[in-house]
NUVOPA-315942 format. One line per 5 residues: number of its first residue (from 0); their letters; for each residue x, y, z of N, C-alpha, C, CB. Coordinates in Angstrom, 3 decimals, padded with zeros to 6 digits. Glycine has a CB too. Layout:
! residues N
NUM> A> X/Y/Z/X/Y/Z/X/Y/Z/X/Y/Z ~ ...;
This chain:
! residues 205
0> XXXXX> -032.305/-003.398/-005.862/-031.451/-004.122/-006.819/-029.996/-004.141/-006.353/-031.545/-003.482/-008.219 ~ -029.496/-002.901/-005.621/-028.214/-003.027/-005.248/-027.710/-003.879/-004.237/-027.869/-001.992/-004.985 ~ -028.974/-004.024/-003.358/-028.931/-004.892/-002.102/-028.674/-006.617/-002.697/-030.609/-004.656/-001.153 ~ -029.438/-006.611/-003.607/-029.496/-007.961/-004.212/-027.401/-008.295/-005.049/-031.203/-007.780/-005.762 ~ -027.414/-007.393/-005.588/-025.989/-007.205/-006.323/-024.793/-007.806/-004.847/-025.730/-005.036/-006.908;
5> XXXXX> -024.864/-006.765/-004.389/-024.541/-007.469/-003.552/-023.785/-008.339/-002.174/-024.625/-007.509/-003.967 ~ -025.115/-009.297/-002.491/-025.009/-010.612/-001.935/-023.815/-011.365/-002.540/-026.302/-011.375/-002.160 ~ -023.385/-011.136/-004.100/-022.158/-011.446/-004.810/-020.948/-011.145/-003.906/-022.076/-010.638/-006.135 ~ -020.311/-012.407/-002.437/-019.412/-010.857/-001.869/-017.813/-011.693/-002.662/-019.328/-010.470/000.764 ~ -017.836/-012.096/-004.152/-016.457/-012.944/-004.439/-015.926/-011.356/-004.614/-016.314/-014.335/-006.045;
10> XXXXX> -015.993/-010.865/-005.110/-014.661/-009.379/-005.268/-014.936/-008.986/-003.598/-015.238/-007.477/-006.804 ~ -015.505/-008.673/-003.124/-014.581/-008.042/-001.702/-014.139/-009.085/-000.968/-015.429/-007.089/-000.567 ~ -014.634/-010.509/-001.445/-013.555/-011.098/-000.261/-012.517/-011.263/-001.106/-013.908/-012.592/000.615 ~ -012.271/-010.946/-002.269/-010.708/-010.328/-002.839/-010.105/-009.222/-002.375/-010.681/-009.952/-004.205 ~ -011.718/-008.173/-002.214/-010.852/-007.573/-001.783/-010.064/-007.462/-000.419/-011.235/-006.802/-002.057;
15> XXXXX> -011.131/-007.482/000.226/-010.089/-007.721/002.318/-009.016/-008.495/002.101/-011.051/-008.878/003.944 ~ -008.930/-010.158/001.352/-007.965/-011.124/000.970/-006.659/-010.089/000.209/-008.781/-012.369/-000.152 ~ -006.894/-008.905/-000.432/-006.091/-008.237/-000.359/-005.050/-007.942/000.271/-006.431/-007.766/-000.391 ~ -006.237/-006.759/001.234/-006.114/-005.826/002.442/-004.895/-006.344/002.973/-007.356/-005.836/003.540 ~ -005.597/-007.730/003.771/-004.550/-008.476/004.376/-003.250/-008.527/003.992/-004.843/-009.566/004.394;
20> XXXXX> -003.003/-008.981/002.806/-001.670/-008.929/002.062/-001.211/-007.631/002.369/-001.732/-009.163/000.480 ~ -001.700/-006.187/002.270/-000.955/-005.339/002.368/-000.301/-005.139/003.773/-001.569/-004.393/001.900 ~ -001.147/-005.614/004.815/-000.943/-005.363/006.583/000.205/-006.235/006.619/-002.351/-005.929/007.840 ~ 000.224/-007.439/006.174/001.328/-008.691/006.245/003.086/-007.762/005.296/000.350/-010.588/004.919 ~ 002.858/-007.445/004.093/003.879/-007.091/003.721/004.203/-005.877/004.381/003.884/-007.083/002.498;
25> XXXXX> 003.667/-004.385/004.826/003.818/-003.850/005.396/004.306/-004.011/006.609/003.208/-003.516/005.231 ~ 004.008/-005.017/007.719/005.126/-005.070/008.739/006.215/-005.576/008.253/004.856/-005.789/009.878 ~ 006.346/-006.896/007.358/007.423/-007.310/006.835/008.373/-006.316/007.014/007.262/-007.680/005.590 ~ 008.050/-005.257/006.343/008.822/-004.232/005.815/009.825/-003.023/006.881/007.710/-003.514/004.992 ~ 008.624/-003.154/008.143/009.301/-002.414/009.216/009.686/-003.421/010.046/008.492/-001.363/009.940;
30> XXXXX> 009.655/-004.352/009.856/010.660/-005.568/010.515/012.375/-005.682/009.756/009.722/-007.300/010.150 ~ 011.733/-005.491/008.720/013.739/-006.064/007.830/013.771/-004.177/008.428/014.082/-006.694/004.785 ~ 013.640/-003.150/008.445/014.428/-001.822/008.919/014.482/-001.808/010.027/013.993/-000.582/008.625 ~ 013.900/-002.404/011.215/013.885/-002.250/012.457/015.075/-003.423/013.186/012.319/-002.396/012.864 ~ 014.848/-004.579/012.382/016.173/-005.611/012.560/016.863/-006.083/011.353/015.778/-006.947/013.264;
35> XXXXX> 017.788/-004.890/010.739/017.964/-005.275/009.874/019.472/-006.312/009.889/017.775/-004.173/009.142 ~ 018.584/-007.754/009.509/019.650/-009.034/009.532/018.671/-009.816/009.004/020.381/-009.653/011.046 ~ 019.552/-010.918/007.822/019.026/-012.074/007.414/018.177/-011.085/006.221/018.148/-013.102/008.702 ~ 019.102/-010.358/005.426/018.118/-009.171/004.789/017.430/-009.894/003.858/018.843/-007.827/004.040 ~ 017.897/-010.338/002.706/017.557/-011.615/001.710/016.562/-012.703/002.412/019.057/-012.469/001.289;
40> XXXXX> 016.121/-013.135/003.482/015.297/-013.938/003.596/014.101/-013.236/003.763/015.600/-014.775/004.468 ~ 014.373/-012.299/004.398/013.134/-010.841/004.459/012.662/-010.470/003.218/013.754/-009.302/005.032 ~ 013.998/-010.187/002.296/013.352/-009.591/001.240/011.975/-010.628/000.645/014.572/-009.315/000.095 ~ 012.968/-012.129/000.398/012.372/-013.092/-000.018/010.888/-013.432/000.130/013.002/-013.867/000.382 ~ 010.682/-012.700/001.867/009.183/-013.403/002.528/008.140/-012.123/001.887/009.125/-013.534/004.795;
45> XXXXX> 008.948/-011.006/001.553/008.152/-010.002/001.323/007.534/-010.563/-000.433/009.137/-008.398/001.521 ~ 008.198/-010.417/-001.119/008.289/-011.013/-003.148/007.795/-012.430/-002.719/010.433/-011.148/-004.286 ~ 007.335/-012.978/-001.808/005.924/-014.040/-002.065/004.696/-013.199/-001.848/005.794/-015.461/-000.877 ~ 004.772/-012.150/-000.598/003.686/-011.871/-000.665/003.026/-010.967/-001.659/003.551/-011.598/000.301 ~ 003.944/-010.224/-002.179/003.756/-009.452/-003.634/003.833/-010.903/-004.705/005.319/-008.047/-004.006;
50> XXXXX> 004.020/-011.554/-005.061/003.489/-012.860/-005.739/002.224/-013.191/-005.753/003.991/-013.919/-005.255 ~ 001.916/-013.216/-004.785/000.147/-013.888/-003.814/-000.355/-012.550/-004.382/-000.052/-014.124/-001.380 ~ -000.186/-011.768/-004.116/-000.758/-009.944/-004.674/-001.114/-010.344/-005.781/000.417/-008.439/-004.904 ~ -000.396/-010.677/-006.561/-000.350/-010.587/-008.218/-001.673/-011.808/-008.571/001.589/-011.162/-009.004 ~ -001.320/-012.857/-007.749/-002.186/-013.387/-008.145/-003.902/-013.502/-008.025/-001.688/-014.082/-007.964;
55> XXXXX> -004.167/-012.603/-006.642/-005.240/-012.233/-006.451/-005.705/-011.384/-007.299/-005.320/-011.899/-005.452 ~ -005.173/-009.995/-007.435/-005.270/-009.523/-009.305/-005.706/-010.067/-010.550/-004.153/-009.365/-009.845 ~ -004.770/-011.305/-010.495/-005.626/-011.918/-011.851/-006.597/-012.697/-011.592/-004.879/-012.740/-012.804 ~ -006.651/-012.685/-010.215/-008.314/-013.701/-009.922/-009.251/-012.744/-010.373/-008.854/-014.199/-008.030 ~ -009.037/-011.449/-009.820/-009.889/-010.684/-009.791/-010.270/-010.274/-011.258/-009.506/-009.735/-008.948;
60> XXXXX> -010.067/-009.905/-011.489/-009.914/-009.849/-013.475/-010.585/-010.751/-014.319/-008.392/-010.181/-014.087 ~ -010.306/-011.840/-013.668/-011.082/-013.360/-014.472/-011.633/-013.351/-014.002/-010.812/-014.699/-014.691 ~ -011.864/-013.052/-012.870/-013.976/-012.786/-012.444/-014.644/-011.600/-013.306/-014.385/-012.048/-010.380 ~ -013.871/-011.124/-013.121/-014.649/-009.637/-014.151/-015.419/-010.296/-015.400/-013.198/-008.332/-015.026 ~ -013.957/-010.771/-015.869/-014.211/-011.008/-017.535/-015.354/-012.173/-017.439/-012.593/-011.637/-018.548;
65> XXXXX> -015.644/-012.877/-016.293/-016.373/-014.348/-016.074/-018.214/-013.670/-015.413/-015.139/-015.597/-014.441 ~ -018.224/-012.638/-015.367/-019.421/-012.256/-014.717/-020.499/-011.996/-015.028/-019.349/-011.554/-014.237 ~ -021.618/-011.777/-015.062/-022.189/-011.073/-016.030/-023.059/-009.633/-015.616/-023.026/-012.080/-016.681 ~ -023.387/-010.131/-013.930/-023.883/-008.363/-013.301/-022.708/-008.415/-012.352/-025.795/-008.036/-012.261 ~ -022.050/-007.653/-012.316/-021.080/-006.824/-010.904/-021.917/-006.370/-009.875/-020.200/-005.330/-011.319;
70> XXXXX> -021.456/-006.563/-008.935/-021.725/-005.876/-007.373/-021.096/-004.566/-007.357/-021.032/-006.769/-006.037 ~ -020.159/-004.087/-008.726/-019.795/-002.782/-008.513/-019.444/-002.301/-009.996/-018.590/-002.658/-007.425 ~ -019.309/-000.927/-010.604/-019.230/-001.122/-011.760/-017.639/-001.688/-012.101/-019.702/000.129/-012.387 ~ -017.615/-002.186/-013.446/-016.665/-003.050/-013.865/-015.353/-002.079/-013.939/-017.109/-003.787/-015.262 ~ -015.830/-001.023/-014.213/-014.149/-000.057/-013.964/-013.375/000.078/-012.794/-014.252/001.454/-014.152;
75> XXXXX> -014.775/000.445/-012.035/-014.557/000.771/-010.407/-013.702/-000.616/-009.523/-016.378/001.009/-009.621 ~ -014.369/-001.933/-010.326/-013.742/-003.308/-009.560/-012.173/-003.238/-009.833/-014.422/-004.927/-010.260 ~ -012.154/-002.814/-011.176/-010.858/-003.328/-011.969/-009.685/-001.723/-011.417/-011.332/-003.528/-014.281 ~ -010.384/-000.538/-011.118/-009.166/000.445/-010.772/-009.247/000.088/-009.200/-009.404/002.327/-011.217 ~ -009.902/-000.248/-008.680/-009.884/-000.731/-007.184/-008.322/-001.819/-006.955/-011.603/-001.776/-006.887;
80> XXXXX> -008.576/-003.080/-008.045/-007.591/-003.801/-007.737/-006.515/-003.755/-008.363/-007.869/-004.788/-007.703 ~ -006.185/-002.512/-009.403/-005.057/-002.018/-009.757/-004.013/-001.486/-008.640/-005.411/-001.076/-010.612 ~ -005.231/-000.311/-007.726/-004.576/000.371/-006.619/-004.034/-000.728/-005.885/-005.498/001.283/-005.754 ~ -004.635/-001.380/-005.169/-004.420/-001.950/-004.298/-003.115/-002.972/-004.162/-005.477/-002.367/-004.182 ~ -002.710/-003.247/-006.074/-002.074/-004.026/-006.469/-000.763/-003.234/-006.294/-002.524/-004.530/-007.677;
85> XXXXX> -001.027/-001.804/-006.723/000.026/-000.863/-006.737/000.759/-000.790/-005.218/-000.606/000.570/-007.209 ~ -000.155/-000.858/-004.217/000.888/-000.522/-003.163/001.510/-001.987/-002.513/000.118/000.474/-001.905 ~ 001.348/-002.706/-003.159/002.104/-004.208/-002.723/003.341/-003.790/-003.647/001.163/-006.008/-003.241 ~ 003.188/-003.435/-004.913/004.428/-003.419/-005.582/005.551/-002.393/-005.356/004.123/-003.364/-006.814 ~ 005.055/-001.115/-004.432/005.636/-000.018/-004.110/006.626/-000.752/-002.738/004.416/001.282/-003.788;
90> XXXXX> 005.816/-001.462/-001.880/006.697/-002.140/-000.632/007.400/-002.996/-000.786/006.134/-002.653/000.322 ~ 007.129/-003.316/-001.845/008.607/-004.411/-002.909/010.147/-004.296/-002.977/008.499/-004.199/-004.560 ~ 009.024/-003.034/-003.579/009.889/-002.192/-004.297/011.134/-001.388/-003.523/008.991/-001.239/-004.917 ~ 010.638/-000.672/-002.240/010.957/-000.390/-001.212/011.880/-001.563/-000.400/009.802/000.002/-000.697 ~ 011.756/-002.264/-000.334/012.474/-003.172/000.350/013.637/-003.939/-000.590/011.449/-004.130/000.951;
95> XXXXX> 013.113/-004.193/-001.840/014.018/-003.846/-003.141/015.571/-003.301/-002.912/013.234/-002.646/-003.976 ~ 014.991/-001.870/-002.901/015.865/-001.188/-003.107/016.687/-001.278/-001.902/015.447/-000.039/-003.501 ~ 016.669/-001.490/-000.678/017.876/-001.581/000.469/018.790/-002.490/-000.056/017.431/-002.122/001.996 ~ 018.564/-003.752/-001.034/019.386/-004.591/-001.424/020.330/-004.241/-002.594/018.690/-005.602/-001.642 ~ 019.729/-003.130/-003.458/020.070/-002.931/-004.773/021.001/-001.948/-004.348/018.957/-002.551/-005.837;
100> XXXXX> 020.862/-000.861/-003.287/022.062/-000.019/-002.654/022.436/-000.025/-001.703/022.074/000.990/-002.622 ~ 022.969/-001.534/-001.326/023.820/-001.858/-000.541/023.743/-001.102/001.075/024.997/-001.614/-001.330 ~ 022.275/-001.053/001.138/022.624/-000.155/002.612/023.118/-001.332/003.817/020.913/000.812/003.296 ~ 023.787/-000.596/004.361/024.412/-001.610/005.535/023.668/-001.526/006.750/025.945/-001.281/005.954 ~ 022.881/-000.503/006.714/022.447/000.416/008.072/021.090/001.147/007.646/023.741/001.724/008.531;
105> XXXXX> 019.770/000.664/008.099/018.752/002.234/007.987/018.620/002.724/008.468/017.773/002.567/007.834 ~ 018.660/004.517/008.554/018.699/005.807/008.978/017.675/005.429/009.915/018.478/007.019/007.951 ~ 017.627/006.216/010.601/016.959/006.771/011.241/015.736/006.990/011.104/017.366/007.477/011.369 ~ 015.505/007.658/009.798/014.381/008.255/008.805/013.743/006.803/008.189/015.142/009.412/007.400 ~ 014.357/006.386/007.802/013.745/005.161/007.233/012.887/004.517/007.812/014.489/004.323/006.979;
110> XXXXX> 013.630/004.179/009.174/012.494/003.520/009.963/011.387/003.959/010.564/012.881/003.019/010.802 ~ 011.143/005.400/010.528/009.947/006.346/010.560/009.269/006.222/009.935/009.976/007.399/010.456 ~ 010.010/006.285/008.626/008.996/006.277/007.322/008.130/004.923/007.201/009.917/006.419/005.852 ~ 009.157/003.791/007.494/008.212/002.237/007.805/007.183/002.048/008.840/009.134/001.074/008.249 ~ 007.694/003.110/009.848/006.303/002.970/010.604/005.193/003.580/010.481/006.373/003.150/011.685;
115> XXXXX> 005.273/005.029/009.661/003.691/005.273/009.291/003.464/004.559/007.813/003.278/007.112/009.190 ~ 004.202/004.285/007.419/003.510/003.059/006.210/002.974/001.895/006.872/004.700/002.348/005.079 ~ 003.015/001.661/008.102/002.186/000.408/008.858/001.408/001.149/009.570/002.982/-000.707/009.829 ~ 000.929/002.416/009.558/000.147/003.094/010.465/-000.657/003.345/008.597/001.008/004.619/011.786 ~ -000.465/003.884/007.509/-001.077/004.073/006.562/-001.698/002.982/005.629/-000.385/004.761/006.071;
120> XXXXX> -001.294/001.722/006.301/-001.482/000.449/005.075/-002.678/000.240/006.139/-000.003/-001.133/004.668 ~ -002.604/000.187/007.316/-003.902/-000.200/008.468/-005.049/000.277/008.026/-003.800/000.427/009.981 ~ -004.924/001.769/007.854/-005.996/002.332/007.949/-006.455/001.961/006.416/-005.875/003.834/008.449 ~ -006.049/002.358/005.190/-006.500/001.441/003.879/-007.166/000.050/004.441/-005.034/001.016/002.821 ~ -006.568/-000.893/005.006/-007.388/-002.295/004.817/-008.367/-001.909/005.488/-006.818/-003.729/005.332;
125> XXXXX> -008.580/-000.873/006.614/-009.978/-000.746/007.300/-011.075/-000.004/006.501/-009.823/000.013/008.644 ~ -010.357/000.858/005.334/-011.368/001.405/004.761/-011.531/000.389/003.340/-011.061/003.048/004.553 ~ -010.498/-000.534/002.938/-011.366/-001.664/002.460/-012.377/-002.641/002.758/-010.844/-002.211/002.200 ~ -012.177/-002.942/003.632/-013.542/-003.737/004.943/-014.797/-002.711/004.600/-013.015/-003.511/007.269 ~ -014.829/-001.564/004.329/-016.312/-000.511/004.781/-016.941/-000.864/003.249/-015.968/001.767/005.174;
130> XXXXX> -016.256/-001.565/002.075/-016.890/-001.346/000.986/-018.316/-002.504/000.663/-015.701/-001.381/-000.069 ~ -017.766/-003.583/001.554/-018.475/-004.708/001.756/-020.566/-004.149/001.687/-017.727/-005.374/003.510 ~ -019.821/-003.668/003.114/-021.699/-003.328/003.225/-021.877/-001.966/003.156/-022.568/-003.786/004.781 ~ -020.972/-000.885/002.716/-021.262/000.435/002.446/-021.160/001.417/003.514/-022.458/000.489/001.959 ~ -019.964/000.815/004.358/-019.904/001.267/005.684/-019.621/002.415/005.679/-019.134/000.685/006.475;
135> XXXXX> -020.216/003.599/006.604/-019.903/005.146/006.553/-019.165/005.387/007.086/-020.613/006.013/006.857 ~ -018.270/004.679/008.188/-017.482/004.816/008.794/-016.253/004.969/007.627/-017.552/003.840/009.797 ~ -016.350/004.473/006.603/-015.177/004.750/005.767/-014.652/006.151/005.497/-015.433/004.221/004.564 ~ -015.444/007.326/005.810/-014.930/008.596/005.523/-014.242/008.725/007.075/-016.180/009.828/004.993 ~ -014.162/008.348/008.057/-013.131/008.344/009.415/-011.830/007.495/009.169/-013.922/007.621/010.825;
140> XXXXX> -012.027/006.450/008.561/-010.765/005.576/007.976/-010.071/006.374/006.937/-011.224/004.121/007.264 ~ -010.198/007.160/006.022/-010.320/007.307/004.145/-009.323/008.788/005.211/-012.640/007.604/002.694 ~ -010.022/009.681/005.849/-009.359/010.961/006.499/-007.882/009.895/007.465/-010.904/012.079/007.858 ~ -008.414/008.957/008.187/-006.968/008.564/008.569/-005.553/008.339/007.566/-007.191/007.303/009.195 ~ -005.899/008.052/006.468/-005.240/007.300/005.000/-004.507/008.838/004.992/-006.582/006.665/003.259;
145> XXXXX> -005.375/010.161/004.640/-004.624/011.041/004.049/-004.117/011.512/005.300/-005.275/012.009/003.092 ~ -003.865/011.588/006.983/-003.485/012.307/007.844/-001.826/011.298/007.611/-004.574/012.378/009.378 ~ -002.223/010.089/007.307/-000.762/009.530/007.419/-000.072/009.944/006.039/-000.728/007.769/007.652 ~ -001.028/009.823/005.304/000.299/010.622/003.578/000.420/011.715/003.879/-000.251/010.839/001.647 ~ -000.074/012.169/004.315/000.549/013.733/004.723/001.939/013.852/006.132/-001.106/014.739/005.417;
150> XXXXX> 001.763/012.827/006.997/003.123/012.524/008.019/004.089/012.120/006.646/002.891/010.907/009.491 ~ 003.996/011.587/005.803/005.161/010.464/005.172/005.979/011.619/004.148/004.285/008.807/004.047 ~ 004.679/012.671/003.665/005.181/013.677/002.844/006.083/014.618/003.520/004.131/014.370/002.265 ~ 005.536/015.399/004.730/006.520/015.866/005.951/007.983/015.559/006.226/005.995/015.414/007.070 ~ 007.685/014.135/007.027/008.825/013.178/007.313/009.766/012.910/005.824/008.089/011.633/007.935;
155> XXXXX> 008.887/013.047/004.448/009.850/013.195/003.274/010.777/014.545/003.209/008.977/013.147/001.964 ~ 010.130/015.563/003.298/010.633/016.768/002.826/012.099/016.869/004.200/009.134/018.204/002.815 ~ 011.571/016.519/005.362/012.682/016.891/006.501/013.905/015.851/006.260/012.013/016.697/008.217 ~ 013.513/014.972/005.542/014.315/014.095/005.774/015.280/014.313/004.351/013.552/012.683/006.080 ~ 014.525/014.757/003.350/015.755/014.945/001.794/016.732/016.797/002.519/014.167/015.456/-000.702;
160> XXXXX> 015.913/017.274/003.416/016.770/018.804/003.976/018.088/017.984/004.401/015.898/019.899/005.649 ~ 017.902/016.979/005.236/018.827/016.679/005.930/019.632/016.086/004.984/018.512/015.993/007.014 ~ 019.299/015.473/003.816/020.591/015.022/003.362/021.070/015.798/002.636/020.670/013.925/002.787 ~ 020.683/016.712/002.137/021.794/018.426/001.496/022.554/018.468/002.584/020.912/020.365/001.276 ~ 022.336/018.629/003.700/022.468/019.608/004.648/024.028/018.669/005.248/020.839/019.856/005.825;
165> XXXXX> 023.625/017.531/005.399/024.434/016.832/006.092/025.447/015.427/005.279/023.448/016.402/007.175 ~ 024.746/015.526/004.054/025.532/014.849/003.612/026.541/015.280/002.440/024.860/013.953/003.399 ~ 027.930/014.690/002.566/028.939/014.691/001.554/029.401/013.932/000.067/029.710/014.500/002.230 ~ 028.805/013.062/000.682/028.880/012.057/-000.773/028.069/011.981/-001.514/028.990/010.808/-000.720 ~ 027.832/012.400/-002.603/026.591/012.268/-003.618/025.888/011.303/-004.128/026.797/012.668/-004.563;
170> XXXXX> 026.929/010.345/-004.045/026.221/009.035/-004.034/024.987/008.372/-003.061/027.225/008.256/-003.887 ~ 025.924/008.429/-002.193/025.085/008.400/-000.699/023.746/009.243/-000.564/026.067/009.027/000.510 ~ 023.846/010.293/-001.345/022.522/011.504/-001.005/021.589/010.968/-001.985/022.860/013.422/-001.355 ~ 022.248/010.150/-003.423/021.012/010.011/-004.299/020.413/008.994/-004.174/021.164/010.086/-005.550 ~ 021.200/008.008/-003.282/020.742/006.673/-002.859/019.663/006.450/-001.763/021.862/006.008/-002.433;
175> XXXXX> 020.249/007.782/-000.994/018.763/007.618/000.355/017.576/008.606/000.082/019.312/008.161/002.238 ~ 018.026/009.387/-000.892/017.069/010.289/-001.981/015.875/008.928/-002.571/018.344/011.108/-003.667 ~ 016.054/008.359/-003.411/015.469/007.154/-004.406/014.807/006.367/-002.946/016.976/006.013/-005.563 ~ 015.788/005.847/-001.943/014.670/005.065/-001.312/013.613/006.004/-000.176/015.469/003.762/-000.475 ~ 014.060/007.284/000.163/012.808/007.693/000.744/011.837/008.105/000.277/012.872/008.373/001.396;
180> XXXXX> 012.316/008.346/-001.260/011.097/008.664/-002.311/010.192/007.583/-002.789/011.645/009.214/-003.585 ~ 010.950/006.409/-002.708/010.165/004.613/-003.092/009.372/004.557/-001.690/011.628/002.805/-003.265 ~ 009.590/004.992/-000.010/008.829/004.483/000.980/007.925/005.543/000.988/009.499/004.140/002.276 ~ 007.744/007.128/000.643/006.619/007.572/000.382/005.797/007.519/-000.252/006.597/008.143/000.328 ~ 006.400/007.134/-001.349/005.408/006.578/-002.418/004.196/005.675/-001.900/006.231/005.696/-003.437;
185> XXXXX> 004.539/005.011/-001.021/004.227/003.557/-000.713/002.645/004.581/000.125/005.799/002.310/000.536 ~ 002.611/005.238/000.577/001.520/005.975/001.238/000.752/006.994/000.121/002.188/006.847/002.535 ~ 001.577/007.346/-000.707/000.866/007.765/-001.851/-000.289/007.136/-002.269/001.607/007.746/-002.818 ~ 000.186/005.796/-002.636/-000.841/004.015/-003.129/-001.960/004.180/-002.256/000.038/002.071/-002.621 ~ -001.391/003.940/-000.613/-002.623/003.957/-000.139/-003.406/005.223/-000.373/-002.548/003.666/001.157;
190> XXXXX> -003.377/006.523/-000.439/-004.107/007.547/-000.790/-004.836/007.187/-002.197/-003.214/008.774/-000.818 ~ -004.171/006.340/-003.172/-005.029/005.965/-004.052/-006.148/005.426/-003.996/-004.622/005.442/-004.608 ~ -005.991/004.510/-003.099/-006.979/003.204/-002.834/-008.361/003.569/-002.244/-006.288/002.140/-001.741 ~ -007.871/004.988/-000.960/-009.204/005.303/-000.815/-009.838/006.342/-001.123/-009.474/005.212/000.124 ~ -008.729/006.872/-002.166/-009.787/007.952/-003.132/-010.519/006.838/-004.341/-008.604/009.502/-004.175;
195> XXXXX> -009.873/005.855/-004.472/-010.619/004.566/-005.680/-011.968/004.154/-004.764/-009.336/002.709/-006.027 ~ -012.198/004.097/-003.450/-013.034/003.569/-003.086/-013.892/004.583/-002.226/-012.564/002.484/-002.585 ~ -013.465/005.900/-002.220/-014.525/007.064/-002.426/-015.192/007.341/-003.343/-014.177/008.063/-002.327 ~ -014.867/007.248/-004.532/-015.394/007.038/-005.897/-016.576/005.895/-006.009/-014.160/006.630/-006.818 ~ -016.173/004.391/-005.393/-017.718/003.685/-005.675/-018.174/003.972/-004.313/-017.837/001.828/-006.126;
200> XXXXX> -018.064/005.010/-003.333/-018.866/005.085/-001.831/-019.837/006.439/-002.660/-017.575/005.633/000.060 ~ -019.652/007.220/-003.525/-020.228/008.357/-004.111/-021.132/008.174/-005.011/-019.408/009.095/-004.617 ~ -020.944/006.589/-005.954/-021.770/006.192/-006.707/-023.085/005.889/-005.983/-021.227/005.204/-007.368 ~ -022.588/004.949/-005.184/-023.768/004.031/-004.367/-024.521/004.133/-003.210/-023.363/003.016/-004.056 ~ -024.369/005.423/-002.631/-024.731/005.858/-001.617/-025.912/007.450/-001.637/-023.351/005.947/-000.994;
């Protein structure tokens, strides 16, 4: 019966149609810190693709509500594309915030932090791909997800030492405080996504 279920593949090709979105905004993201110029058109290209996010969400949803057997249970579909929704809005958010505090310049740290969020958003869309056909390979992807939240948590903690340590202005400390806490976050999400999709790999397997 599950084999038959499915053959239904409209939610996972929401979901990979996701995925994608997250790999696309995620470089976005270590592109505006790596060259940062033309910040506003960056931001701009990023808040379509969190747009397109949003709207795959409510596709997904109105399929729910439009269905009548799921290929997965109806909670599991609907916290699946919450997560997933969540870390588009975290890299937004993240990229957001360079505009909202005026940074002129990203640290050093920052742009670390953007690159294992494109090393942590990868490995999520690969362990979204495994849900399709129940791929086992997803517990080698799902362990990559948490080896990178665990670099971003690291690279967090060394990086708020350094601004006690080295910085004078308080302003300045609470400002790069808030955004290295918004770009870890952003690996947090993905740790959501594939503990959300360890959850239907435990049901169905």
């Amino acid at each position: 019966m599950l084999g038959l279920i499915l053959n239904d593949t409209s939610f996972f090709d929401l979901f990979e149609d996701q995925g994608r979105r997250l790999v696309t905004a995620a470089g976005l993201l270590r592109d505006l810190v790596y060259h940062f110029a033309h910040v506003e058109a960056k931001l701009s290209a990023i808040k379509t693709i969190e747009h397109e996010g949003d709207q795959i969400t409510h596709a997904i949803v109105r399929r729910l509500n439009t269905t009548f057997v799921t290929p997965l249970d109806r909670q599991d579909i609907h916290r699946l594309a919450s997560r997933l929704d969540d870390v588009l809005d975290y890299i937004d958010a993240a990229a957001a915030a360079l505009l909202v505090y005026r940074v002129t310049a990203p640290t050093s740290e920052c742009r670390a932090m953007t690159s294992v969020i494109v090393d942590a958003v990868a490995a999520t869309e690969r362990v979204v791909r495994c849900l399709r056909r129940l791929d086992r390979r997803f517990s080698i992807y799902a362990v990559e997800v948490h080896r990178h939240e665990n670099r971003a948590d690291e690279l967090l903690q060394r990086s708020i030492a350094a601004l006690f340590e080295e910085q004078t202005d308080p302003v300045e400390l609470l400002k790069w405080k808030e955004i290295y806490e918004t770009l870890e976050g952003v690996t947090d999400r993905c740790e959501d996504v594939a503990n959300a999709i360890q959850a239907v790999m435990l049901k169905t397997t």
